[in-house]
PyMOL Python script that loads the backbone (N, CA, C, O; Angstrom):
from pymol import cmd

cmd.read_pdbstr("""\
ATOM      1  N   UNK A   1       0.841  -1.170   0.000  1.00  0.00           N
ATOM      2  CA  UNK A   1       0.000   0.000   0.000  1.00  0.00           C
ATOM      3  C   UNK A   1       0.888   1.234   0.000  1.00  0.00           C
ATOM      4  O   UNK A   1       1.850   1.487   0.725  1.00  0.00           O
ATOM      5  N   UNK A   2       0.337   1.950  -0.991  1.00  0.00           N
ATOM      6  CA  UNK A   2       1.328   3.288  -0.785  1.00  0.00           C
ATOM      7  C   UNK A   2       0.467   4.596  -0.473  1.00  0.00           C
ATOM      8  O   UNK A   2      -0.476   4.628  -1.265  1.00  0.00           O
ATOM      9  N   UNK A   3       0.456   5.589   0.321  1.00  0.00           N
ATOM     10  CA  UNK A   3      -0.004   6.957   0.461  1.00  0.00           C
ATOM     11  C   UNK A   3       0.784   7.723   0.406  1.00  0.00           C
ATOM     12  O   UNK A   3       1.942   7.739   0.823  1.00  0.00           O
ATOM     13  N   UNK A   4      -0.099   8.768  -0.387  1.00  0.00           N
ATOM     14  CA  UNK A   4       0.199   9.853  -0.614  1.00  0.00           C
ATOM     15  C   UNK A   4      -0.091  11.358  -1.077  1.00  0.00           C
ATOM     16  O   UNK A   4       0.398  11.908  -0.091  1.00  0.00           O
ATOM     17  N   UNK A   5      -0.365  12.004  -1.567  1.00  0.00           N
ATOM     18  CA  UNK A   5      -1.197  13.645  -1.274  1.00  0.00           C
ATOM     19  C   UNK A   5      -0.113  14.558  -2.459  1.00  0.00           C
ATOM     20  O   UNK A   5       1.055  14.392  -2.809  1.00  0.00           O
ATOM     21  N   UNK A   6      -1.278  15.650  -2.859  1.00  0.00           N
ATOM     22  CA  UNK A   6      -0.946  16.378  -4.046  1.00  0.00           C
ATOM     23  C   UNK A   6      -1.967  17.713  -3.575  1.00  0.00           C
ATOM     24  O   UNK A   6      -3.067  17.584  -3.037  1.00  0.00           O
ATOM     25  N   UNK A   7      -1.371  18.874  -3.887  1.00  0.00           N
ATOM     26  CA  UNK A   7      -1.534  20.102  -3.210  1.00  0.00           C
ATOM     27  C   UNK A   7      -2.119  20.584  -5.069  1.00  0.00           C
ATOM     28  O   UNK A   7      -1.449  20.701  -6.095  1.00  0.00           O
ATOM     29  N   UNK A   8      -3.884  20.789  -4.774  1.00  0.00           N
ATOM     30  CA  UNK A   8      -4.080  21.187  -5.535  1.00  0.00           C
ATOM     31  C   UNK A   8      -4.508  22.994  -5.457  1.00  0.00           C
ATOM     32  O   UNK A   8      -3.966  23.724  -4.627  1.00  0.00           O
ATOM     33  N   UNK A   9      -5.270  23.372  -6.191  1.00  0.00           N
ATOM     34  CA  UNK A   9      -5.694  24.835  -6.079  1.00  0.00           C
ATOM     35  C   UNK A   9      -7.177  24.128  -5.583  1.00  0.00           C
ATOM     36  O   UNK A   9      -7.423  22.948  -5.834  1.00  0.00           O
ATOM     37  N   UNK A  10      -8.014  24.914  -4.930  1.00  0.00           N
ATOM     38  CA  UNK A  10      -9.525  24.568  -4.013  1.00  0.00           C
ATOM     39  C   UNK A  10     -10.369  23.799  -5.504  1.00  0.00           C
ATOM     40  O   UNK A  10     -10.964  22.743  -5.720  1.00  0.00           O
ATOM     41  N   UNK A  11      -9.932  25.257  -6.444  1.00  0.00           N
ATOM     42  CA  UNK A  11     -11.129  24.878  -7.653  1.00  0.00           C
ATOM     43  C   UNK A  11     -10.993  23.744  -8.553  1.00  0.00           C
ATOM     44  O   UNK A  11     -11.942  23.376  -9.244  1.00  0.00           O
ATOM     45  N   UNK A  12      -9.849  23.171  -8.576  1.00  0.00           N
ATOM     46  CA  UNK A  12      -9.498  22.076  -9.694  1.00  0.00           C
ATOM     47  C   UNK A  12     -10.120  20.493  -8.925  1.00  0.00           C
ATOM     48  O   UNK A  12     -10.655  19.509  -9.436  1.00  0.00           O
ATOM     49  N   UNK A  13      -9.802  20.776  -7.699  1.00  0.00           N
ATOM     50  CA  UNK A  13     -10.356  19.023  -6.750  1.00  0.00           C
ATOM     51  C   UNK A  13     -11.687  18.769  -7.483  1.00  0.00           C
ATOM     52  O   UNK A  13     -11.778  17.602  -7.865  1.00  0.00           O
ATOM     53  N   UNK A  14     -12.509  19.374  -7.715  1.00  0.00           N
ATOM     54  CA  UNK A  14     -13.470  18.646  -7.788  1.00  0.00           C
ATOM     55  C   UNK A  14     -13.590  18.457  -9.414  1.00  0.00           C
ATOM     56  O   UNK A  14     -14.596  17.879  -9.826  1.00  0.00           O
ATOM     57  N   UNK A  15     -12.748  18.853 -10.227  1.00  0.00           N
ATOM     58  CA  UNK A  15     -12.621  18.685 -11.389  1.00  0.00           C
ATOM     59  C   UNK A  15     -11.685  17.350 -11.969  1.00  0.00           C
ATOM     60  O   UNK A  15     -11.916  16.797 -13.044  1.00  0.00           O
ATOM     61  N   UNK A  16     -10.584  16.956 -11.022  1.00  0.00           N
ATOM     62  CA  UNK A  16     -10.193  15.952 -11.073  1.00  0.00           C
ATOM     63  C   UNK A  16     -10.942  15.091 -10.380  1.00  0.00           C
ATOM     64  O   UNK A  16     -10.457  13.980 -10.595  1.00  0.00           O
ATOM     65  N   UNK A  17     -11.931  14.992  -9.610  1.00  0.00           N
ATOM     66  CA  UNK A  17     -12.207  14.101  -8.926  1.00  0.00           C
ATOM     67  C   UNK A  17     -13.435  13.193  -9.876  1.00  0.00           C
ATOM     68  O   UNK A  17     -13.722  12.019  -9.641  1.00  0.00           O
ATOM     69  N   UNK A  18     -14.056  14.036 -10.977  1.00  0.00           N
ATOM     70  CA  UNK A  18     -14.933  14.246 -11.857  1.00  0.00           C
ATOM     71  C   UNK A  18     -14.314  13.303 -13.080  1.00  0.00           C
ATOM     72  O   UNK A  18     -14.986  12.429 -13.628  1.00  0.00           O
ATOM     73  N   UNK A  19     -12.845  13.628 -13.451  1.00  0.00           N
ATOM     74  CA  UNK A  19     -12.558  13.038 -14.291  1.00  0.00           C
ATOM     75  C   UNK A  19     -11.889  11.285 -13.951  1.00  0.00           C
ATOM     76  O   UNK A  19     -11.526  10.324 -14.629  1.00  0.00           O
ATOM     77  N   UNK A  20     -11.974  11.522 -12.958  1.00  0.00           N
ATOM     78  CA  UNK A  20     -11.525   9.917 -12.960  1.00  0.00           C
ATOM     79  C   UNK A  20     -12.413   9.404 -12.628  1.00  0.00           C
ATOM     80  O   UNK A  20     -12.382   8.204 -12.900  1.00  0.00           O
ATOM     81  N   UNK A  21     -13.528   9.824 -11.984  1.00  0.00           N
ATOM     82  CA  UNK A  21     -14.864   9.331 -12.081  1.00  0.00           C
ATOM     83  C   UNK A  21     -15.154   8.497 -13.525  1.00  0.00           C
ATOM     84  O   UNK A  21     -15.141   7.286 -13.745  1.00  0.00           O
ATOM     85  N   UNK A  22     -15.429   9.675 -14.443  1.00  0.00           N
ATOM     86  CA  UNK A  22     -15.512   8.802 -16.334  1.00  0.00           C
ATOM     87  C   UNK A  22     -14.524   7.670 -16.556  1.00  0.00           C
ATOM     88  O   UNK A  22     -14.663   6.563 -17.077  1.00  0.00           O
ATOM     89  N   UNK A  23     -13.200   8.451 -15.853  1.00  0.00           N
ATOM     90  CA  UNK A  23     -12.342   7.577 -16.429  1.00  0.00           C
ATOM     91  C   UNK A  23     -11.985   5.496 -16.227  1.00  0.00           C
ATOM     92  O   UNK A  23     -11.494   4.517 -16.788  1.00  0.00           O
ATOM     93  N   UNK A  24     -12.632   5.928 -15.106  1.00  0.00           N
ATOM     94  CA  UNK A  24     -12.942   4.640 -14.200  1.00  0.00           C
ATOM     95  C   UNK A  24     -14.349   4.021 -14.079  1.00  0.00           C
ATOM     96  O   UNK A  24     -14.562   3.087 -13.305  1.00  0.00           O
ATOM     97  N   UNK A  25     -15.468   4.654 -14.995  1.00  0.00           N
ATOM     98  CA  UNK A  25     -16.876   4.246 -14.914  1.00  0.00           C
ATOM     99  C   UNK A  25     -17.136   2.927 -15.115  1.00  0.00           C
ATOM    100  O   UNK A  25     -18.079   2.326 -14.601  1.00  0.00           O
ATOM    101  N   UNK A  26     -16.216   2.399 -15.948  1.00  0.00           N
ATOM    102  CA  UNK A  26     -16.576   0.575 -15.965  1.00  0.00           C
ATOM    103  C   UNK A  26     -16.036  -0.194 -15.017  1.00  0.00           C
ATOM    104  O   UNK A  26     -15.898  -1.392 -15.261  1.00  0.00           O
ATOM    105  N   UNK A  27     -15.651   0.306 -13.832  1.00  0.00           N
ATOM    106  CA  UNK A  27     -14.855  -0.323 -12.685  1.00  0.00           C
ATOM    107  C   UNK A  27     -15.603  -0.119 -11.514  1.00  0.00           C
ATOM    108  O   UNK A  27     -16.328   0.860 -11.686  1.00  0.00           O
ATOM    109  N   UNK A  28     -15.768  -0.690 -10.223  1.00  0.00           N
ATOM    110  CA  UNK A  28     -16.362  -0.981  -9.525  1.00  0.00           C
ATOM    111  C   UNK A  28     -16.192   0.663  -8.474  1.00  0.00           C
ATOM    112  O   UNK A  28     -15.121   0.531  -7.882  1.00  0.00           O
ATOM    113  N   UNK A  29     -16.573   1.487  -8.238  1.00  0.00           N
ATOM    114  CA  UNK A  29     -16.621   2.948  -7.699  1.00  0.00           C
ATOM    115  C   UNK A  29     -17.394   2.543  -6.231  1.00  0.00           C
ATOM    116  O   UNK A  29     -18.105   1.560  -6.023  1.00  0.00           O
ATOM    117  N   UNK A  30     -17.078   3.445  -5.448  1.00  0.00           N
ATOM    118  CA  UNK A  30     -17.532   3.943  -4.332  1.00  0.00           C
ATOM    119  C   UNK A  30     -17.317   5.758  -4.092  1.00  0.00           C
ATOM    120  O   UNK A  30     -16.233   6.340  -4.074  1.00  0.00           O
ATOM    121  N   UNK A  31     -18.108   6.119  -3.996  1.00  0.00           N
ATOM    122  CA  UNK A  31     -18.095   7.742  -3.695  1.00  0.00           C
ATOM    123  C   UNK A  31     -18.113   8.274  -2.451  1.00  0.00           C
ATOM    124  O   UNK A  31     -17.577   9.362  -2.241  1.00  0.00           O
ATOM    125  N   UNK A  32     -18.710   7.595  -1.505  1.00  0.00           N
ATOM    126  CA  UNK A  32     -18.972   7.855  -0.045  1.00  0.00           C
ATOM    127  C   UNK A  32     -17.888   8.702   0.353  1.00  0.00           C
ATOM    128  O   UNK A  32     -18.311   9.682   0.967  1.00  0.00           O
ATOM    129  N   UNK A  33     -16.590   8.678   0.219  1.00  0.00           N
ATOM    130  CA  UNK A  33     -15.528   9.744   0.624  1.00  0.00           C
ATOM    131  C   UNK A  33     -14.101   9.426  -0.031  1.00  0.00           C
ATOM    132  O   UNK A  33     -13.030   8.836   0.112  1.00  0.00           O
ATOM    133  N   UNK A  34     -15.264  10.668  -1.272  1.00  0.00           N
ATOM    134  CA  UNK A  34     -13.994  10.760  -2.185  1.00  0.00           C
ATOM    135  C   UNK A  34     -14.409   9.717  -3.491  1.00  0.00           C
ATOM    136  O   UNK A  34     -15.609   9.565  -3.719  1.00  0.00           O
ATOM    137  N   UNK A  35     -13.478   9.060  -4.276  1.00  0.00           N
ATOM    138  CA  UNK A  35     -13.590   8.215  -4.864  1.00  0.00           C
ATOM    139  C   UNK A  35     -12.639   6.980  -4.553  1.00  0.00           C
ATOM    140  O   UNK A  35     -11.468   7.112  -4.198  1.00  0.00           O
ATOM    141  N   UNK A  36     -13.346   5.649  -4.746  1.00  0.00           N
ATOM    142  CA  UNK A  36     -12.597   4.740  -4.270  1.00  0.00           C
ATOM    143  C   UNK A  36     -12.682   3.576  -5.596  1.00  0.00           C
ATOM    144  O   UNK A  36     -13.667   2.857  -5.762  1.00  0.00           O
ATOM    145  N   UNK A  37     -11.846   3.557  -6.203  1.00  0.00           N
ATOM    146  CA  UNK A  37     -12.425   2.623  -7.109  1.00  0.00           C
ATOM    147  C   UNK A  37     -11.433   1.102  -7.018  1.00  0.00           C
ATOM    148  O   UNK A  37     -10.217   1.138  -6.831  1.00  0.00           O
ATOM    149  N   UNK A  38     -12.112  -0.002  -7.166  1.00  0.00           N
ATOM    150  CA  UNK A  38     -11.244  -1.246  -6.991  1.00  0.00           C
ATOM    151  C   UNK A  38     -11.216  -2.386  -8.830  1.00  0.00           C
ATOM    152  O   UNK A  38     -12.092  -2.733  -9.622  1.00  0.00           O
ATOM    153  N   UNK A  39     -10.140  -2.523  -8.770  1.00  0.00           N
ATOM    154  CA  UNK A  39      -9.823  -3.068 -10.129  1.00  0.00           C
ATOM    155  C   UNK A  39      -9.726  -4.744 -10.048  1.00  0.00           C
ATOM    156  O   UNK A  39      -9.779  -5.254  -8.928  1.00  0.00           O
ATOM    157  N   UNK A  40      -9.637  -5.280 -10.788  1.00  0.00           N
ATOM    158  CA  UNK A  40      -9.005  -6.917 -10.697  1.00  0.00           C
ATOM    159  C   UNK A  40      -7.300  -6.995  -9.616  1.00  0.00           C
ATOM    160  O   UNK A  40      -7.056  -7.692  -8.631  1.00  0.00           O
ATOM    161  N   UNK A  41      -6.973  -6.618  -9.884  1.00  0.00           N
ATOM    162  CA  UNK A  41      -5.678  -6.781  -9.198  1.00  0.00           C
ATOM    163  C   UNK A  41      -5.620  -5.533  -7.687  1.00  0.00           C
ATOM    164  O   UNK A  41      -4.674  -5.759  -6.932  1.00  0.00           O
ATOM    165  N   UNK A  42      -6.378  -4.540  -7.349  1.00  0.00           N
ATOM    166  CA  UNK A  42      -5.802  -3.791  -5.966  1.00  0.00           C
ATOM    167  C   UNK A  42      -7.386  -2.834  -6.156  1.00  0.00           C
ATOM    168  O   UNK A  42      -8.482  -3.029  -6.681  1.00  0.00           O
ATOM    169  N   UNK A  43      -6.698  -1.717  -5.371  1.00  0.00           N
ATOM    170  CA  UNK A  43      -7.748  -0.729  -5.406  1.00  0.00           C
ATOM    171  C   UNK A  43      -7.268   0.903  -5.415  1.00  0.00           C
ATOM    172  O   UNK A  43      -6.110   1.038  -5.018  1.00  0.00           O
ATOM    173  N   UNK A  44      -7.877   2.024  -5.755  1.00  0.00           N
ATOM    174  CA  UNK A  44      -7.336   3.542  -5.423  1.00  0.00           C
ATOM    175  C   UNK A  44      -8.017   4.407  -4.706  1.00  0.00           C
ATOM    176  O   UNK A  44      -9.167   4.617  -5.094  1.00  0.00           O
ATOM    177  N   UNK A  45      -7.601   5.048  -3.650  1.00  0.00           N
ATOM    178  CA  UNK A  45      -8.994   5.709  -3.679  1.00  0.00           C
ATOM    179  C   UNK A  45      -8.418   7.296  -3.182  1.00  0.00           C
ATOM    180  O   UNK A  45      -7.558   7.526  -2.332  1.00  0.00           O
ATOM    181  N   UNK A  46      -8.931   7.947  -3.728  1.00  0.00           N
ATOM    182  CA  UNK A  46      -8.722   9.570  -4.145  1.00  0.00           C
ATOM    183  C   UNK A  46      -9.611  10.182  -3.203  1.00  0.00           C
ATOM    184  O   UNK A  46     -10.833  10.052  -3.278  1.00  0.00           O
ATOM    185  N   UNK A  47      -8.780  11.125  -1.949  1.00  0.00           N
ATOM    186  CA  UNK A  47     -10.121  11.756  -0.953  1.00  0.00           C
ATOM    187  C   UNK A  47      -9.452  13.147  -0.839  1.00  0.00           C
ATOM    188  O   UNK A  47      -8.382  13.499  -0.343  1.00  0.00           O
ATOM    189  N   UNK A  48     -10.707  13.994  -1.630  1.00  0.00           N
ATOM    190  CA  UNK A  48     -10.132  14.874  -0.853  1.00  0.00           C
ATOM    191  C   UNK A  48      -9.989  15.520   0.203  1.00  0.00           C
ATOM    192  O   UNK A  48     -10.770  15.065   1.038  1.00  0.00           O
ATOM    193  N   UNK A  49      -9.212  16.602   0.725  1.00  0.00           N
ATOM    194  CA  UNK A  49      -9.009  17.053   2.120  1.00  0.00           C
ATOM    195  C   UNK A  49     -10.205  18.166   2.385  1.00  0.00           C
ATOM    196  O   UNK A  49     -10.733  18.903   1.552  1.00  0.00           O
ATOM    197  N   UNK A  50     -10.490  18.049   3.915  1.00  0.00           N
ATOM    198  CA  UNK A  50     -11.313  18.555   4.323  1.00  0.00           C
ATOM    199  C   UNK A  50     -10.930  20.099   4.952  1.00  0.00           C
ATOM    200  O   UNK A  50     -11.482  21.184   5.131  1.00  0.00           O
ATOM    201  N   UNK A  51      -9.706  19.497   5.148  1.00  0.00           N
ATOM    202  CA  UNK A  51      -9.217  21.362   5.649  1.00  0.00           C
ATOM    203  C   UNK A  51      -7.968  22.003   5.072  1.00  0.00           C
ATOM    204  O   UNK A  51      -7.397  22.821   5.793  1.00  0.00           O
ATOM    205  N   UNK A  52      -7.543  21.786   4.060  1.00  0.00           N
ATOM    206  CA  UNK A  52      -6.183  21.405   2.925  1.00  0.00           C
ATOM    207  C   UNK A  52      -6.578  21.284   1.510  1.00  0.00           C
ATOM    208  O   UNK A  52      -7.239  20.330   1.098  1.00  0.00           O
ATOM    209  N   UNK A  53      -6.129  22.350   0.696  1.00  0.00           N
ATOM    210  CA  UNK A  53      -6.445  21.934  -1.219  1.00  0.00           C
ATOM    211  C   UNK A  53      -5.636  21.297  -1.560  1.00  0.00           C
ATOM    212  O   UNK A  53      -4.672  21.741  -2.185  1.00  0.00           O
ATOM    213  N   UNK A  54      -5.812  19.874  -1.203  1.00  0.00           N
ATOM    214  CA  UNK A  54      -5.380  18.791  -1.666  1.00  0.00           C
ATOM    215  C   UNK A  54      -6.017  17.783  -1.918  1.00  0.00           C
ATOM    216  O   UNK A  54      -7.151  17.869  -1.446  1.00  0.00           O
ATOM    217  N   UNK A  55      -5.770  16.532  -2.625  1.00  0.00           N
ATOM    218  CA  UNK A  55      -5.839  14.997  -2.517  1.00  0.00           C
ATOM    219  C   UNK A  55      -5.028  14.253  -2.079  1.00  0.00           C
ATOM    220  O   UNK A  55      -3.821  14.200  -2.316  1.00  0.00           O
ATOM    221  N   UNK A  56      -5.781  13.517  -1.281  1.00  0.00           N
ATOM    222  CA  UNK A  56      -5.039  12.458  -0.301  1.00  0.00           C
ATOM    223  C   UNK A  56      -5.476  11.103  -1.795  1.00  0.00           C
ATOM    224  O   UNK A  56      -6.554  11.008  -2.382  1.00  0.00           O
ATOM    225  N   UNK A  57      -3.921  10.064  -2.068  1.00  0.00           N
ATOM    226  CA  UNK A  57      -4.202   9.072  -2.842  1.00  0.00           C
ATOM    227  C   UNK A  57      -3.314   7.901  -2.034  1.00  0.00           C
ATOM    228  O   UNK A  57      -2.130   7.785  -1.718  1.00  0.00           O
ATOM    229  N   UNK A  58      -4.485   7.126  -1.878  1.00  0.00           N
ATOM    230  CA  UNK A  58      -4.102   5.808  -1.388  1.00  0.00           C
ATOM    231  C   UNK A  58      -4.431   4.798  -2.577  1.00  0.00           C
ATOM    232  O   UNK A  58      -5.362   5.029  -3.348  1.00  0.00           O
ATOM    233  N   UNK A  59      -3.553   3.568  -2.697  1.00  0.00           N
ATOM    234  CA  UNK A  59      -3.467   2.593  -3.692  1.00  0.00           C
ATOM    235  C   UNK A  59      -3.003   1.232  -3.042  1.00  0.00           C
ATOM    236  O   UNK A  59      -2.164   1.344  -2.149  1.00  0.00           O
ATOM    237  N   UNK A  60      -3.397   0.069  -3.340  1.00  0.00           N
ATOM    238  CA  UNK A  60      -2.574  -1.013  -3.181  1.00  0.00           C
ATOM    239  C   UNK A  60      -3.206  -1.940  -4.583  1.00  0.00           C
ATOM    240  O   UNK A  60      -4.237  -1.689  -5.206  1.00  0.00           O
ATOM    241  N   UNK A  61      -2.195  -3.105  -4.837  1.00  0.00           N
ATOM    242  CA  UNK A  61      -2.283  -3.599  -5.715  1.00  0.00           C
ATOM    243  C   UNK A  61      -1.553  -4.992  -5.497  1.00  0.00           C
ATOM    244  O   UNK A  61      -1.393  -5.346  -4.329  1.00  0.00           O
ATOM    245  N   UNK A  62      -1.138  -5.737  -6.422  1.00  0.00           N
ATOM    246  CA  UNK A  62      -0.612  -7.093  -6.236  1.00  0.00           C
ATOM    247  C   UNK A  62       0.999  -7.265  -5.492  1.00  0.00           C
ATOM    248  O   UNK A  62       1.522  -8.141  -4.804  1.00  0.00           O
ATOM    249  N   UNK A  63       1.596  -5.485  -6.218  1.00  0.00           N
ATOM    250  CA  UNK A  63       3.020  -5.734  -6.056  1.00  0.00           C
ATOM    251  C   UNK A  63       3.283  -4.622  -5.687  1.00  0.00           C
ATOM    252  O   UNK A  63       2.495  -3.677  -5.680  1.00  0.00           O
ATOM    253  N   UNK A  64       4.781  -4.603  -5.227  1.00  0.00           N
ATOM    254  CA  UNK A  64       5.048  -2.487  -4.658  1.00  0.00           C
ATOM    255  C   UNK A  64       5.427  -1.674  -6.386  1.00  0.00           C
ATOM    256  O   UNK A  64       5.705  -0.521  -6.716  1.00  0.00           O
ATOM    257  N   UNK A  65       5.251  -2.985  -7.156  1.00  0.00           N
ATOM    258  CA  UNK A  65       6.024  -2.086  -8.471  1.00  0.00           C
ATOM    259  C   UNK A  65       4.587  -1.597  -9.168  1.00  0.00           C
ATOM    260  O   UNK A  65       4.355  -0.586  -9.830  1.00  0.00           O
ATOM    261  N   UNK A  66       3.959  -2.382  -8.884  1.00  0.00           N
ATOM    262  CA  UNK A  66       2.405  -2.248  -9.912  1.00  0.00           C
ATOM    263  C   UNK A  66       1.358  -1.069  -9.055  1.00  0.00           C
ATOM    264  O   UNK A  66       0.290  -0.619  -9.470  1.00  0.00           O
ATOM    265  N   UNK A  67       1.945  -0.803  -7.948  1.00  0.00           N
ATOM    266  CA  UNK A  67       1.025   0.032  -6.953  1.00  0.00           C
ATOM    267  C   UNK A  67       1.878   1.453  -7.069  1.00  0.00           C
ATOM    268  O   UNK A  67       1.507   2.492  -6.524  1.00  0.00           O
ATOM    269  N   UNK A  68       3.170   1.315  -7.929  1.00  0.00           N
ATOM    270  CA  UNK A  68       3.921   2.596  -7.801  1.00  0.00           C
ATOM    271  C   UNK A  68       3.489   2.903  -8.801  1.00  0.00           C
ATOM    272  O   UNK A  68       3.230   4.105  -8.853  1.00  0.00           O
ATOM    273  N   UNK A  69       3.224   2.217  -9.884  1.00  0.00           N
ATOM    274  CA  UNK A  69       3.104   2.594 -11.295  1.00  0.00           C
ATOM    275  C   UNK A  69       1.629   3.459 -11.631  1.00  0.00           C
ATOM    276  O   UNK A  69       1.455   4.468 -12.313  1.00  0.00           O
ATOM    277  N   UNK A  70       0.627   2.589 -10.826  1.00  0.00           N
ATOM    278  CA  UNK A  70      -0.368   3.138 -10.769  1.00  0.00           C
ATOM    279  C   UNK A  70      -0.357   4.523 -10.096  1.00  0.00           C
ATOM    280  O   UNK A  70      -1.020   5.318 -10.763  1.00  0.00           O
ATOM    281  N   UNK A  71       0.079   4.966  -9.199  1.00  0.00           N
ATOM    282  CA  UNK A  71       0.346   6.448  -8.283  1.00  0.00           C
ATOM    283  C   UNK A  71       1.204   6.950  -9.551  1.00  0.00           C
ATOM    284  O   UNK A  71       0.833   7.506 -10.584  1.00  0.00           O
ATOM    285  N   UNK A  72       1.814   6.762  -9.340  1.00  0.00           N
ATOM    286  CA  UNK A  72       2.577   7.640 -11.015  1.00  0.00           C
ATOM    287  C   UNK A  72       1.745   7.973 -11.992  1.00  0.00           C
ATOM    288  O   UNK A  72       1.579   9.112 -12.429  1.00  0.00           O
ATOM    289  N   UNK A  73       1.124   6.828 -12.405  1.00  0.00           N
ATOM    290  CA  UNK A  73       0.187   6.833 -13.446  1.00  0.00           C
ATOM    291  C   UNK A  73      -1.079   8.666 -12.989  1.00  0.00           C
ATOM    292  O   UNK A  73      -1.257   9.641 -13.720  1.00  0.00           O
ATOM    293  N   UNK A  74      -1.576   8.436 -11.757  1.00  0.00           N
ATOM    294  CA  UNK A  74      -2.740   9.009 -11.224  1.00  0.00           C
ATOM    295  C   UNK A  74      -2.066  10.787 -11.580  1.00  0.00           C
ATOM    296  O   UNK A  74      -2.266  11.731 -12.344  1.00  0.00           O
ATOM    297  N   UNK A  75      -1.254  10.416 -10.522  1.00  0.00           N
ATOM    298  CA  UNK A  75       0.034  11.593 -10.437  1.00  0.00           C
ATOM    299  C   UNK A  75       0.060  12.339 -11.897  1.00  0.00           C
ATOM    300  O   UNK A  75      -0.595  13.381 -11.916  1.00  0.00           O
ATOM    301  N   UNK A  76       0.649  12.010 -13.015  1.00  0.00           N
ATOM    302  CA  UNK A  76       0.530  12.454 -14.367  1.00  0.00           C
ATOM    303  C   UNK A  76      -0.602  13.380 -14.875  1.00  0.00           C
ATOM    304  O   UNK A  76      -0.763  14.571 -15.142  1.00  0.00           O
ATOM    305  N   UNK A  77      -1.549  11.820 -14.872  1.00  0.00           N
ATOM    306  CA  UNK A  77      -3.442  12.096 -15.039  1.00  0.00           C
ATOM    307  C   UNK A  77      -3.542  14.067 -14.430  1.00  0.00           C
ATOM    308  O   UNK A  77      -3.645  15.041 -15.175  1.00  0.00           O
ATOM    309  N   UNK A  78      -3.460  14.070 -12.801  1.00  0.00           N
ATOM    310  CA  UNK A  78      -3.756  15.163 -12.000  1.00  0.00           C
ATOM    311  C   UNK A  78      -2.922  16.468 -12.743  1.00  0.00           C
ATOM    312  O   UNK A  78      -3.512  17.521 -12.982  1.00  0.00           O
ATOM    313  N   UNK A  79      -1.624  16.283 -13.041  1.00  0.00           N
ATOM    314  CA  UNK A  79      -0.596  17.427 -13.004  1.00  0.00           C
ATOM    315  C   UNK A  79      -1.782  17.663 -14.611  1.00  0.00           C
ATOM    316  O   UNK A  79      -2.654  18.525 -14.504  1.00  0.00           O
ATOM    317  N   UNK A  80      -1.716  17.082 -15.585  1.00  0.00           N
ATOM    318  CA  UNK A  80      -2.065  16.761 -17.023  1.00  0.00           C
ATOM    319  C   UNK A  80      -3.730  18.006 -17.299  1.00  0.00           C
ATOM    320  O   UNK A  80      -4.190  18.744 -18.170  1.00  0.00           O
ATOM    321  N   UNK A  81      -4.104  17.469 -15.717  1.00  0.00           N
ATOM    322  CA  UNK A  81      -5.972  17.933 -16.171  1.00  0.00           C
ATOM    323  C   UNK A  81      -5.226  19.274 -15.598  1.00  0.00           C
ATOM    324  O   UNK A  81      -4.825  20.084 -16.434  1.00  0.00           O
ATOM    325  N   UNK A  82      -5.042  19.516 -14.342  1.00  0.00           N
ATOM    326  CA  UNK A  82      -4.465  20.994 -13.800  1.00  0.00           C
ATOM    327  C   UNK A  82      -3.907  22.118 -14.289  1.00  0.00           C
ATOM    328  O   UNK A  82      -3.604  23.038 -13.529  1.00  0.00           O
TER     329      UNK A  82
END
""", "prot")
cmd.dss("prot")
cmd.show_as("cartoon", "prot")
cmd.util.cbc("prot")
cmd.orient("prot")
C-alpha cells in the first residue's frame, strides 16, 4: 500500500475528482468519501481534504512495483488535467 497527497488549487479538486470518475466508470466505484475505485488486481482511492487543497491518494495492488506505477500513473493524469 502506498499513500500519498498532491496540493491542488480549491477549484481544480473537484474537477479531477470528476474526471476519474468517467475515467474509471466501468470499474467498480464507491463515492462515499472521495472516490474509491477497486480493479481486478488492488484498489485507489482519491479523498479529498477537508481542511487542505489537496488529494489524499491511497493505492494497493498485487506488487510495490504495480502500486507505484499506478500512483505515477494518477500523479501524471492530476498534473495533465491541472
Amino acid at each position: 500500500m502506498i499513500k500519498t497527497k498532491i496540493s491542488l488549487p480549491s477549484d481544480k479538486i473537484m474537477l479531477v475528482l470528476n474526471h476519474f470518475r468517467k475515467k474509471f466508470a466501468e470499474h467498480e466505484c464507491n463515492f462515499e468519501d472521495g472516490l474509491r475505485v477497486v480493479f481486478s488486481e488492488g484498489w485507489v482511492h482519491l479523498r479529498p481534504s477537508n481542511t487542505e487543497p489537496l488529494i489524499r491518494i491511497v493505492a494497493e495492488t498485487i506488487s510495490s512495483q504495480q502500486t507505484s506505477q499506478l500512483i505515477t500513473q494518477i500523479f501524471n493524469e492530476i498534473k495533465n488535467i491541472v
